[in-house]
C-alpha positions in Angstrom: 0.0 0.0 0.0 1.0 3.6 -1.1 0.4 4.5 2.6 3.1 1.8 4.2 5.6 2.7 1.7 5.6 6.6 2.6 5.6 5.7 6.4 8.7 3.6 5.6 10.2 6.7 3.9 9.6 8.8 7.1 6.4 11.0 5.5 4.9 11.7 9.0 1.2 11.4 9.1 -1.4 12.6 11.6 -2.9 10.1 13.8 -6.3 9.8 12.2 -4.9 9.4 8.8 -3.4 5.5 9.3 -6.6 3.2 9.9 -5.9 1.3 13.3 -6.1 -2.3 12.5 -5.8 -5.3 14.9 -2.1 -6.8 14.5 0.2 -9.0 16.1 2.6 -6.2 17.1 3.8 -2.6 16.7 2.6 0.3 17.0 -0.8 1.9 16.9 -1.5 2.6 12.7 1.1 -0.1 11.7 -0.7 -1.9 8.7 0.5 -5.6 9.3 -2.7 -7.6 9.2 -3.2 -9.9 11.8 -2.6 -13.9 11.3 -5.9 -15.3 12.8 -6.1 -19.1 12.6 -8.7 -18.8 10.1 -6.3 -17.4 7.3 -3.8 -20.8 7.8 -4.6 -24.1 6.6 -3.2 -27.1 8.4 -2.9 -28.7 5.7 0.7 -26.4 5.0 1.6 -26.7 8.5 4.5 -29.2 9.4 3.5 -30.9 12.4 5.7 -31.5 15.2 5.0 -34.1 17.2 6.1 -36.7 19.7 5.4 -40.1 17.7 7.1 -42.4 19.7 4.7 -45.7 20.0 2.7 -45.5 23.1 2.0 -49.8 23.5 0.4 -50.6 26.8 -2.9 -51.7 28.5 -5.5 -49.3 29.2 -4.8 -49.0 32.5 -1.4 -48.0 32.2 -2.2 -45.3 29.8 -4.4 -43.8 32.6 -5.2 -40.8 33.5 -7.0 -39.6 30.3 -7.9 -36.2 30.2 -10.5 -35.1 27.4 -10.6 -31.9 26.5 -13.1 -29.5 24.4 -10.7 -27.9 22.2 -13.6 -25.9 19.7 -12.6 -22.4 19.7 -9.7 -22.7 21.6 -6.1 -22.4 21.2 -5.8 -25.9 20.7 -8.3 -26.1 17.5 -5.6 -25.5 15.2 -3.8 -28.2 16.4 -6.7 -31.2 16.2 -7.4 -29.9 12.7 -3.4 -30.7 12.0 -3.9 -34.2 13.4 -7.0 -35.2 11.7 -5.6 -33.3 8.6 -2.8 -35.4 8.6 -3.8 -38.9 10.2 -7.9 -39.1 9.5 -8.7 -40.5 5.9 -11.1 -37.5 5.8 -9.3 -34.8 7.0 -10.5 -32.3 9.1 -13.0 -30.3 6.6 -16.7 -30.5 5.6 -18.1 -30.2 9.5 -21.2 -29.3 8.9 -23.7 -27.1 11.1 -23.1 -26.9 14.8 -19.4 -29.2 15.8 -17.8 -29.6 18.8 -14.0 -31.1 18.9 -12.8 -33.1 21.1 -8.6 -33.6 21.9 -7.9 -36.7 24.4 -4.5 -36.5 26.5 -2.7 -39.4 28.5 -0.4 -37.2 30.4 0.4 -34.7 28.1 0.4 -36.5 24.9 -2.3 -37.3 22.5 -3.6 -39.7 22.2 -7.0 -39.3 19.8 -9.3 -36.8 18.1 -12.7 -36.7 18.0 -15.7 -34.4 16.3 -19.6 -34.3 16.2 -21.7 -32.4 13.9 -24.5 -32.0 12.3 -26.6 -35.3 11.5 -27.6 -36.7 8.2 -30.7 -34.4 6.6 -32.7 -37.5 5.8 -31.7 -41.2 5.7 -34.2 -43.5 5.6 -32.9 -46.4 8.0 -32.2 -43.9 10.7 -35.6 -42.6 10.8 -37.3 -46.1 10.1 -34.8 -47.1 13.3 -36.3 -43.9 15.5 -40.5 -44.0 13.9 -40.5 -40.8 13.4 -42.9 -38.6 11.0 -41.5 -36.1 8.4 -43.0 -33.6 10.1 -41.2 -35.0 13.9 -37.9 -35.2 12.1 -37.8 -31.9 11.0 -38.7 -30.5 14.2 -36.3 -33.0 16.1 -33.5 -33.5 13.7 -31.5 -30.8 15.6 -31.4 -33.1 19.1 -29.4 -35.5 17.1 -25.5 -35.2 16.9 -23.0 -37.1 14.0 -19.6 -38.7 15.0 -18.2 -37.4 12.0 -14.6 -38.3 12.9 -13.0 -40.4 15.5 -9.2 -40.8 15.4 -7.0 -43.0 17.5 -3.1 -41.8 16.4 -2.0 -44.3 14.7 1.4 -45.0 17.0 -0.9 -45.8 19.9 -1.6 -49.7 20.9 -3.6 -49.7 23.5 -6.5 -52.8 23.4 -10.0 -51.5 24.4 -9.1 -47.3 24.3 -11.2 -46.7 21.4 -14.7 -47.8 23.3 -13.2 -46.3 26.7 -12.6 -43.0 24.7 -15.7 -43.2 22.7 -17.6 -43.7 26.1 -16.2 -41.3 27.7 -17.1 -38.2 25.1 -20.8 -39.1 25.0 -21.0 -39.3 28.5 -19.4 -35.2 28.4 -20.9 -34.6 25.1 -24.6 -33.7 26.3 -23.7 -31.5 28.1 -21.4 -29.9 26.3 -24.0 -29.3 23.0 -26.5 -28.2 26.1 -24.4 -25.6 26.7 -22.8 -24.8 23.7 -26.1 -25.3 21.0 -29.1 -24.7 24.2 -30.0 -28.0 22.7 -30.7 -31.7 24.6 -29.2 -34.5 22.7 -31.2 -37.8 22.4 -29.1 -39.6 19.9 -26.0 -40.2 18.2 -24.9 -41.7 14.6 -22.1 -42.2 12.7 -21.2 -43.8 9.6 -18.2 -46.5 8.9 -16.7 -47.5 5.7 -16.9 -51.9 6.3 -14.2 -52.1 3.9 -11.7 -50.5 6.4 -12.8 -51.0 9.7 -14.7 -53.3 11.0 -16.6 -50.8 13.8 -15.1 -52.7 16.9 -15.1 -49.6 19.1 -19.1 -48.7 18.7 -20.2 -52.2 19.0 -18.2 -52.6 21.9 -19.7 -49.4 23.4 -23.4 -50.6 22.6 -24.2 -48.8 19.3 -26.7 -50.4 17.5 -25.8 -51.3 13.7 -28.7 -50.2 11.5 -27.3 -51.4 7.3 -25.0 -50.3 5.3 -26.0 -47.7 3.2 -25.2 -46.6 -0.4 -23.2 -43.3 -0.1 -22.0 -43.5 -3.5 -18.6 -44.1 -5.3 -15.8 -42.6 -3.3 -11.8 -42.6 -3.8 -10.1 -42.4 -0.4 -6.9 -41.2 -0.9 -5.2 -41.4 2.0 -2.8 -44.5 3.7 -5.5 -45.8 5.7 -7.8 -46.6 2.8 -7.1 -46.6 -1.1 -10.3 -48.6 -2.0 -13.1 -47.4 -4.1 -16.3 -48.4 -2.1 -19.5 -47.3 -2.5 -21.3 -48.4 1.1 -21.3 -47.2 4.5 -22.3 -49.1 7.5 -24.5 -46.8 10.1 -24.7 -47.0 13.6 -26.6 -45.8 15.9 -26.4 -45.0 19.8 
């Protein structure tokens, strides 16, 4: 800008001529925007991180601490992990999402999310009974697991239902306080071809069918198979 040039020069200005803009530091007038967490993408962020195997029991990996991470200094960094490590990376949350970070100690162990449900699916609301007219108005009181990460250096038997148990148990009232809103129940999808869904059954979802989601092309290490299914579950 015309205006940063001539203060670099020395032209002295009035205060009220330089627009006062939020930045990171300097002084008052300075025009150096502010990097908000917004304008970077994870994606070109090189992640540092401690990826040392963690192989134990669940008890020795105790204590867990989960921790709601939305809008908090530590978003930026889930959206790294499931950028990097989730088949699905960390976009396309939609509607109200709450992110979840789980710790042993003070390193990490998973990721998790929950958004906005499925608008209409027709073995969901065969599973609940409900009218077109009761799913519309009730559609909002039900919350989609739309990614679930265990890092893929940690062995621990039985974490994955422990964890998953453990964030519905917080999540009500989390999206209570967050969204005024009182959950009453929880789906998620799975693709059959690469996991086999151990973690929901074991924490008492119930499996509804696999549903045709159309031809997709994961790209990612964890799966490189076209398949067009997903199996849905439902808690």
């Amino acid at each position: 800008m015309e205006a940063n040039r001539a203060y670099e020069r020395g032209i002295k200005f009035s205060k009220n001529f330089l627009p006062i803009l939020k930045t990171v530091i300097g002084r008052p007038g300075d025009l150096r925007p502010l990097i908000s967490k917004e304008s970077v993408h994870p994606e070109t962020l090189k992640l540092s991180i401690n990826t040392e195997p963690i192989v134990t029991s669940l008890s020795g990996l105790q204590p867990l601490t989960l921790k709601l991470v939305s809008q908090s200094s530590l978003e930026t960094f889930w959206d790294q992990l499931v950028s990097q490590f989730h088949y699905l990376g960390y976009r396309n949350l939609l509607g109200h999402r709450l992110k979840y970070l789980v710790f042993s100690k003070s390193r990490p162990v998973a990721a998790l999310s929950w958004s906005a449900p499925a608008l209409k699916l027709r073995a969901r609301d065969c599973f609940i009974g409900w009218s077109d007219k009761q799913r519309k108005k009730y559609l909002n009181r039900v919350a989609n697991n739309s990614r679930f990460l265990i890092l893929p250096w940690v062995k621990v038997t039985n974490l994955a239902s422990h964890v998953l148990s453990l964030n519905t148990r917080l999540l009500k009232k989390d999206w209570q306080q967050h969204f005024n809103t009182t959950l009453l129940l929880l789906e998620t999808f799975v693709d059959p071809h690469c996991f086999k869904a151990t973690s929901y059954k074991a924490a008492n979802w119930h499996f509804l069918l696999a549903i045709p989601m159309g031809t997709v092309n994961w790209a990612k290490d964890t799966c490189t198979t076209v398949w067009p299914r997903r199996s849905m579950y439902m808690s």
